[in-house]
C-alpha positions as CSV (number, residue, x, y, z in Angstrom):
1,X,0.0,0.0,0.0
2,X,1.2,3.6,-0.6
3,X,2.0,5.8,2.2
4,X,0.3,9.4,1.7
5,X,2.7,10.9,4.4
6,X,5.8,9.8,2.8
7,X,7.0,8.8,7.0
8,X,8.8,5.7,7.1
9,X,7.5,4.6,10.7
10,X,10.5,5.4,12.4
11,X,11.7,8.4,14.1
12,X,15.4,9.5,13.3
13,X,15.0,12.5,15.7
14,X,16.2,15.9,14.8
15,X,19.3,16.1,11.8
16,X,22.2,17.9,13.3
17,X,23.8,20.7,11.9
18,X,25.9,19.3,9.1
19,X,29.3,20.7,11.0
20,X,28.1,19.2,14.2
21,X,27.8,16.0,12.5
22,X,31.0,15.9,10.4
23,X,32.7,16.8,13.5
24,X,30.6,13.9,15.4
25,X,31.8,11.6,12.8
26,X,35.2,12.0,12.5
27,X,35.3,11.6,16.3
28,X,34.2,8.6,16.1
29,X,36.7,7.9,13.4
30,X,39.8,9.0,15.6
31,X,39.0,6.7,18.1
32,X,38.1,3.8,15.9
33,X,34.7,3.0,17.7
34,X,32.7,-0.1,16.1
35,X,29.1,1.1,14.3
36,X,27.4,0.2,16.8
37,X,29.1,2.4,19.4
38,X,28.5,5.4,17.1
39,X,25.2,5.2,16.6
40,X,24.2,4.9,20.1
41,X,27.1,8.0,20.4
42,X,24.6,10.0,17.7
43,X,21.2,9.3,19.2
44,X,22.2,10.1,22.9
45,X,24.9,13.1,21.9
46,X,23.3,14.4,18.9
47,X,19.6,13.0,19.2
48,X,20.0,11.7,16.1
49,X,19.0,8.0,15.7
50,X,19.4,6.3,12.7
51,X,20.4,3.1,11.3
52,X,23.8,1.3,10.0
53,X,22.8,1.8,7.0
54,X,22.5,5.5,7.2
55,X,25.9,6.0,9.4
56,X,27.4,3.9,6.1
57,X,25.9,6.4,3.8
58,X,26.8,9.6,5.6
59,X,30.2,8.3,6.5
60,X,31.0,7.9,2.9
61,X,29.2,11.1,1.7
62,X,31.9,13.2,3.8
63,X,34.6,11.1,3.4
64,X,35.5,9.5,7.0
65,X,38.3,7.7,7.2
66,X,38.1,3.9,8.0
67,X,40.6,0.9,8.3
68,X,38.7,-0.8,5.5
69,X,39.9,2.0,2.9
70,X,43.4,3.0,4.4
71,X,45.8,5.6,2.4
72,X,48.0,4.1,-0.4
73,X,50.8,1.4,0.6
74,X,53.9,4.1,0.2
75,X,51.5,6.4,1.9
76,X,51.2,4.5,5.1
77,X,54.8,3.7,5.4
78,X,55.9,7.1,5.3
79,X,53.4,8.2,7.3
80,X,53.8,5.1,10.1
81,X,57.5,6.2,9.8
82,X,57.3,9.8,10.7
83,X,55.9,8.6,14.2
84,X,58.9,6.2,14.3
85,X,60.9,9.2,13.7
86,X,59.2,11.8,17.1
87,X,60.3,8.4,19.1
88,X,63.3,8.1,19.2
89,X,63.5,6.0,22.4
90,X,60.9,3.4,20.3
91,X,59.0,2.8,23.5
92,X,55.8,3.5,21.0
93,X,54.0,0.2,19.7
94,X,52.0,-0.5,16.9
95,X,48.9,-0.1,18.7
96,X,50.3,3.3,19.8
97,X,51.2,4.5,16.7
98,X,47.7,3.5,14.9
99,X,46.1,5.2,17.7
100,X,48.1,7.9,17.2
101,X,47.5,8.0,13.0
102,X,44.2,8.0,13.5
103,X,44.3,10.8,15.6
104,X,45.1,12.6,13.1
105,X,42.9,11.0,10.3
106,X,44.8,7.9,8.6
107,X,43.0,4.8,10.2
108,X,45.8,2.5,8.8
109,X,44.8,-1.4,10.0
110,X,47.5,-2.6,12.9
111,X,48.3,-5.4,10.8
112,X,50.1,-2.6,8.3
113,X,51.6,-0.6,11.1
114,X,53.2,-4.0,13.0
115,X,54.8,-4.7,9.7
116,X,56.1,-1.5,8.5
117,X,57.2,-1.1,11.6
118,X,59.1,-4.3,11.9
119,X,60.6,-3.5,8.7
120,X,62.0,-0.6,9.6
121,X,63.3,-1.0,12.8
122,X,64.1,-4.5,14.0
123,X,65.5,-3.7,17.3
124,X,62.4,-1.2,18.3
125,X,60.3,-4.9,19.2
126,X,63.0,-6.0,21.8
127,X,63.2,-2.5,23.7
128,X,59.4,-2.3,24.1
129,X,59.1,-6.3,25.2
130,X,58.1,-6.0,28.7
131,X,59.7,-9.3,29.7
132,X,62.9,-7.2,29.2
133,X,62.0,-4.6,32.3
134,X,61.5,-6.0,35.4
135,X,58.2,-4.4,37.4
136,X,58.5,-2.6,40.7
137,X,54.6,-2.0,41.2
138,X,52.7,-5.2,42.4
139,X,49.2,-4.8,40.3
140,X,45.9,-5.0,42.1
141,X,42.2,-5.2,40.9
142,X,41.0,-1.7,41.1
143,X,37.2,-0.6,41.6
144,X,35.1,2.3,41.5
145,X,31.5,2.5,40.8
146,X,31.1,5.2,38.0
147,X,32.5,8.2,36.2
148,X,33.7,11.0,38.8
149,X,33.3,8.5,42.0
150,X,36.9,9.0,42.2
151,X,39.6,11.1,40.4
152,X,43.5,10.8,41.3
153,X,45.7,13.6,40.8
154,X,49.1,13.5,41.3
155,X,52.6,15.6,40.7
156,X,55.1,14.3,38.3
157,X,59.0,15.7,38.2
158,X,60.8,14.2,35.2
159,X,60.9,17.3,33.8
160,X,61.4,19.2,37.1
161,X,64.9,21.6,37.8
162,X,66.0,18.5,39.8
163,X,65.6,16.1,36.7
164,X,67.3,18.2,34.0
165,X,69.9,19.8,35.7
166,X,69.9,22.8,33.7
167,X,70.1,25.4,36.5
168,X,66.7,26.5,37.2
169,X,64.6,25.8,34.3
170,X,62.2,23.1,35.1
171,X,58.7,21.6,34.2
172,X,56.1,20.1,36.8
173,X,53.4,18.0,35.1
174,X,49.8,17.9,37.4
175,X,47.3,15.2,36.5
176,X,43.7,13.8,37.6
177,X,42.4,10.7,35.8
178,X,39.0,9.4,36.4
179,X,39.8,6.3,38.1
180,X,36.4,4.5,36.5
181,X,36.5,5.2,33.1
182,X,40.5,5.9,33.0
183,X,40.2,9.0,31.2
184,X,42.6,12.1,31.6
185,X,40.5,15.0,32.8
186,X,43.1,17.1,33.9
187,X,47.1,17.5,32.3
188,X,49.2,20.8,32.8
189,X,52.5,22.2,33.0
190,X,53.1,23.8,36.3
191,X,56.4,25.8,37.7
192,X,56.3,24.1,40.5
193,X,53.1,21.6,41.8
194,X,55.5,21.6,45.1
195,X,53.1,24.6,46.7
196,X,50.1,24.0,48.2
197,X,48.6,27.5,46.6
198,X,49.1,26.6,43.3
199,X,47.6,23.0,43.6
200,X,44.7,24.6,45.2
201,X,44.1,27.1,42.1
202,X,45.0,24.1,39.5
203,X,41.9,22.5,41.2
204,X,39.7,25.2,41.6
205,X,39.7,25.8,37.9
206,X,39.1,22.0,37.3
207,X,36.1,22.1,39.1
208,X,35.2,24.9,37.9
209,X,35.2,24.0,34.1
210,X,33.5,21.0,34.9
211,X,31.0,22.4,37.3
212,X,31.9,19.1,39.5
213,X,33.5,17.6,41.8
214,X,34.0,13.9,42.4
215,X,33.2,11.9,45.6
216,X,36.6,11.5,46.6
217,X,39.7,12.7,45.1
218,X,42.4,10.2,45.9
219,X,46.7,11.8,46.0
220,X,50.1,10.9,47.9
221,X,50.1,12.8,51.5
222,X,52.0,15.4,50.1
223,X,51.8,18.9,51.8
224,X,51.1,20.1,48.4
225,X,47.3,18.7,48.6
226,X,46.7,21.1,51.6
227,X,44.6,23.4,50.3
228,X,43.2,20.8,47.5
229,X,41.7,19.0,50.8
230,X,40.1,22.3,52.3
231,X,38.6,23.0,49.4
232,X,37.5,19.3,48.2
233,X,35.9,19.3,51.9
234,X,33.8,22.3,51.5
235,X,32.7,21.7,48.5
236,X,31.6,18.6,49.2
237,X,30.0,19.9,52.8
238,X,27.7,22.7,50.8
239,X,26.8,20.6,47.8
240,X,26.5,16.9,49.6
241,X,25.9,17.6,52.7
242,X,23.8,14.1,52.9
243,X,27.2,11.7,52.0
244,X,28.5,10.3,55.4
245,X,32.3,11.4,55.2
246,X,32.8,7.8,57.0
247,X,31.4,5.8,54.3
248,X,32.1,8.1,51.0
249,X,35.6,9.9,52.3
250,X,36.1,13.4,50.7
251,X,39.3,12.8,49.9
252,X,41.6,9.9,50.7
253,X,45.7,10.3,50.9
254,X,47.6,7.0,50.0
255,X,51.3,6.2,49.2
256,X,52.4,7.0,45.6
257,X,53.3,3.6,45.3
258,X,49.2,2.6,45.3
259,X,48.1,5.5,44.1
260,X,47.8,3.1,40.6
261,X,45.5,5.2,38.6
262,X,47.9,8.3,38.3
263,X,50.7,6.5,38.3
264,X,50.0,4.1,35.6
265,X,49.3,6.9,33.6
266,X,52.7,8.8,34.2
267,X,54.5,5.4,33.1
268,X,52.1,5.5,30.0
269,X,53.3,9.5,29.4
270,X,56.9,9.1,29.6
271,X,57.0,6.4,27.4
272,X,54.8,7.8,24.7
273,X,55.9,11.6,24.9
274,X,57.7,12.2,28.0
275,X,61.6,10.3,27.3
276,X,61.6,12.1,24.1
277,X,61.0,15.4,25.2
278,X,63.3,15.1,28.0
279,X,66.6,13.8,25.4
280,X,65.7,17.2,23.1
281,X,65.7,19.5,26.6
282,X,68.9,18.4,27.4
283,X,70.4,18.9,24.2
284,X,70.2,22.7,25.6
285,X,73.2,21.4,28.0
286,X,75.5,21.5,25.0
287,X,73.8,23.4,22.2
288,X,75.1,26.2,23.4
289,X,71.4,27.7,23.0
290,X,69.8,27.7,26.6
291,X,69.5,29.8,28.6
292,X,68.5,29.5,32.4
293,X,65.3,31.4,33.0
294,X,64.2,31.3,29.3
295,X,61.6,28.8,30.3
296,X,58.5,30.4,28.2
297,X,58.9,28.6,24.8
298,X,59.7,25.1,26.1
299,X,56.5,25.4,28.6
300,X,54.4,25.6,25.4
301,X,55.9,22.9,23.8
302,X,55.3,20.6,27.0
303,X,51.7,21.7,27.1
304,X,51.4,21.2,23.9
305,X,52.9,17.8,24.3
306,X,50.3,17.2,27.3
307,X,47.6,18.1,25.6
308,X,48.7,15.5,22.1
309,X,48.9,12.9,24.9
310,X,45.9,13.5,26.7
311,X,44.2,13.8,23.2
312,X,45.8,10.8,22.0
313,X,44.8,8.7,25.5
314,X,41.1,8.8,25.8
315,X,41.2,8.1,22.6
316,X,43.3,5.1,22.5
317,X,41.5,1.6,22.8
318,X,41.5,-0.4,25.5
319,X,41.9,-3.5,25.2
320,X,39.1,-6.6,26.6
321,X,39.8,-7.7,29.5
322,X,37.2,-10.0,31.5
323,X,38.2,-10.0,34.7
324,X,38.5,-6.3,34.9
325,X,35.8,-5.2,37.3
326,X,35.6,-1.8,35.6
327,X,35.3,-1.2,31.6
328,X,37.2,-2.1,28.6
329,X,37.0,-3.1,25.1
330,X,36.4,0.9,23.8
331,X,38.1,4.0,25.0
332,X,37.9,6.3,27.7
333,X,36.3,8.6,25.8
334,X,33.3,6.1,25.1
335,X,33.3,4.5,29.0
336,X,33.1,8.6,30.1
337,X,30.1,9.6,28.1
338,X,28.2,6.6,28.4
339,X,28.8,5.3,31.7
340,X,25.4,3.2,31.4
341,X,26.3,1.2,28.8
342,X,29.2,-0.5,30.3
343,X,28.1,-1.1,34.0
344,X,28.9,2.4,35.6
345,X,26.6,4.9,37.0
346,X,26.4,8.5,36.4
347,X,24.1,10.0,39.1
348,X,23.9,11.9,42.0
349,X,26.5,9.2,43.9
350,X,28.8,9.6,41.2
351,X,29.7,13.0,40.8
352,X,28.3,15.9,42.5
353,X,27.8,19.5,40.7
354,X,28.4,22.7,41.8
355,X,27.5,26.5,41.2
356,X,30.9,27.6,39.8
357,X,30.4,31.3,41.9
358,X,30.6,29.4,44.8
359,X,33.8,27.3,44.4
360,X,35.6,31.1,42.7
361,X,34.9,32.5,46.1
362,X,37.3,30.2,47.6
363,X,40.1,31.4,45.9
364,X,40.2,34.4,47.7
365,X,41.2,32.0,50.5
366,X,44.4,30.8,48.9
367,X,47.5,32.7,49.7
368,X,49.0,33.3,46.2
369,X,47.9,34.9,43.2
370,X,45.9,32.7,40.6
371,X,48.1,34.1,37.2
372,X,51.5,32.9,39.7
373,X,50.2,29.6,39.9
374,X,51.4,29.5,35.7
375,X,53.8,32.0,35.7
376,X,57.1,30.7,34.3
377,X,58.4,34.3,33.2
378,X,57.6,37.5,34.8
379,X,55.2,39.4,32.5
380,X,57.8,41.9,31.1
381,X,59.5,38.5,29.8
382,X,56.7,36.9,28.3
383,X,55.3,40.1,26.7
384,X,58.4,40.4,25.2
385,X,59.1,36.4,24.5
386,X,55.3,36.7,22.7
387,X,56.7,39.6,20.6
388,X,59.9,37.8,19.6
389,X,57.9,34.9,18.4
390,X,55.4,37.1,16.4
391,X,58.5,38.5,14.8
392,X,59.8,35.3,13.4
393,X,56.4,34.8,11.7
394,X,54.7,32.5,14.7
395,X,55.8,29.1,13.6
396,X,54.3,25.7,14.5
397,X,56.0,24.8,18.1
398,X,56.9,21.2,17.5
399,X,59.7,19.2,20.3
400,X,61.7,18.8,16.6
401,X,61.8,22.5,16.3
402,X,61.8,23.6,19.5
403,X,65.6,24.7,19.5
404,X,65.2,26.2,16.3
405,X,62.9,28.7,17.1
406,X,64.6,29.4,20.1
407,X,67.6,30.2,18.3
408,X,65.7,32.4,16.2
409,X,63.9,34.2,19.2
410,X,67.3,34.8,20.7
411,X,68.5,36.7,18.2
412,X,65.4,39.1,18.8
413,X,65.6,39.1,22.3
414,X,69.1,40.0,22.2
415,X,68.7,42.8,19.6
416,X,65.8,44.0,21.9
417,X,67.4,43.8,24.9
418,X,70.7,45.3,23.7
419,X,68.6,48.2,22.2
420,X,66.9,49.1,26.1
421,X,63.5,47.6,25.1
């Protein structure tokens, strides 16, 4: 029979803008999620439901990359070989280097990156074999019961003054992962994350952009978490006042050594992004280039670095594993936004929001300034490190680069300097 209405009896919901929905998609590309994930990803993000079918049709009308169509054979290799090339410590796997690929939007299948990678380096496989490294950390079966039940934060110092050696120039990395889903929330350079001030801000402003705070946050006894504590506490007094602080603990100080969530991911860090960056820093040792105190161009590099790692993490796929209690087989990204479908919760015992006015007001509370919590350079520094780097036309900051442009800034500095600003 015909159908007057022209409806096909079932409700695809409201068609995102086409921009939202490109960008939807190649999400979804990046971190490799099966068909099924992203249509369940559409209708709860988007409210746009439709069928496999349809995702096929719209993935092929913008041109989304997938493993089933990957770039040219030459292609590949050169492009699997560039991220050989950034790692030059080859502590990055073929799984990490896909993940990383299709980051940037080559889905090449693993199969292809294990062998090109094989090819090329032969000794790469032995140095990442883990039965090579012995393991200091006994491992234990972690739990939690959803997304923002517990989030550990935690300092890390390769990078620090004390690591490099390089007089007083120095980089202090602060995390927070969600211990649940495993995603990085929270991943910045820091002049120091020795001062309880500063901590307290970094957290504030977490909070703050999330509009929540998680049952308990979970860190080393470090004095640095003083204020962190006050202000997890109050929070959690004005906006949960219900949650028994003996049952659900604000906040719950353990030795670094269990703290496994954080640490993991430092481990993961360094070995993805970290080692490298460290080698090129210390090149500046001999280079004849660095100088101490000149810390504002390599602090962008290392966020920027932070922010490729954290990108490239919750994107990454975890692998299945049945007799973890909490989620795998997707990424972090898909375990955070749909807590439901894999076991977790996401309600009023998992996370607890806040007004944002509120939590500002404690600042005014913390003993240092919020802009010296970031400050690497004083500001007559930076505004003239910023004009410098406008000067030489604002190039990409890459960790390849990085001493290249610094040479090149140098040589305004120094004119600008020798001129009396």
């Amino acid at each position: 029979m015909v159908n007057p209405t022209g409806a096909n009896g079932y409700d695809n919901g409201t068609v995102p803008p086409e921009d939202e929905l490109i960008a939807a998609l190649q999400q979804y590309a990046r971190e490799e999620l099966p068909l099924s994930r992203r249509l369940q990803h559409l209708g709860a993000e988007l409210g746009y439901h439709i069928k496999k079918a349809k995702l096929k049709k719209l993935n092929r009308k913008y041109n989304i990359p997938t493993s089933r169509k990957p770039p040219p054979l030459p292609l590949a290799t050169t492009l699997i070989c560039e991220q050989m090339a950034n790692d030059p410590h080859r502590h990055r796997g073929p799984t990490a280097v896909k993940s990383q690929l299709a980051l940037e939007g080559f889905n090449i299948p693993w199969a292809i990156v294990r062998e090109v990678m094989h090819a090329n380096d032969d000794i790469g496989p032995t140095i990442r074999n883990p039965r090579s490294r012995s393991r200091h950390i006994v491992r234990v079966t972690l739990t939690s019961h959803g997304t923002w039940h517990e989030v550990s934060v935690d300092g890390h110092e390769k990078l620090s003054d004390k690591a490099l050696q390089m007089g007083i120039v120095g980089f202090h990395i602060y995390g927070g992962r969600d211990k649940w889903s495993g995603k990085v929330l929270l991943l910045l350079v820091l002049p120091n994350s020795r001062f309880a001030e500063a901590i307290g801000h970094v957290y504030l402003d977490f909070v703050i952009e999330h509009e929540m705070i998680p049952i308990q946050v979970t860190f080393d006894g470090g004095s640095e978490t003083a204020d962190m504590k006050a202000i997890q506490t109050a929070l959690r007094n004005t906006f949960a006042p219900d949650l028994d602080p003996s049952e659900w603990p604000p906040f719950m100080p353990i030795p670094s050594t269990r703290n496994i969530t954080i640490e993991n991911l430092w481990s993961r860090w360094f070995t993805h992004s970290g080692a490298n960056l460290q080698k090129v820093l210390m090149e500046g040792k001999t280079n004849g280039l660095f100088n101490p105190g000149d810390n504002w161009l390599w602090s962008q590099v290392t966020q920027q670095q932070l922010d490729a790692f954290k990108a490239y993490w919750n994107s990454h796929h975890v692998r299945t594993q049945r007799n973890k209690l909490m989620p795998s087989g997707s990424t972090p990204n898909d375990f955070f936004a749909t807590p439901e479908q894999w076991g977790g919760r996401r309600d009023k015992n998992c996370g607890i929001p806040i007004d944002a006015d509120v939590a500002e007001a404690l600042r005014a509370q913390i003993n240092m300034r919020h802009e010296d919590a970031y400050k690497f350079v004083d500001d007559s520094f930076r505004q003239a490190a910023e004009n410098a780097y406008e000067t030489i036309g604002s190039p990409a900051l890459t960790v390849q680069n990085g001493w290249e442009v610094f040479a090149q800034m140098k040589l305004v500095l120094h004119t600008v300097y020798a001129s009396g600003m």
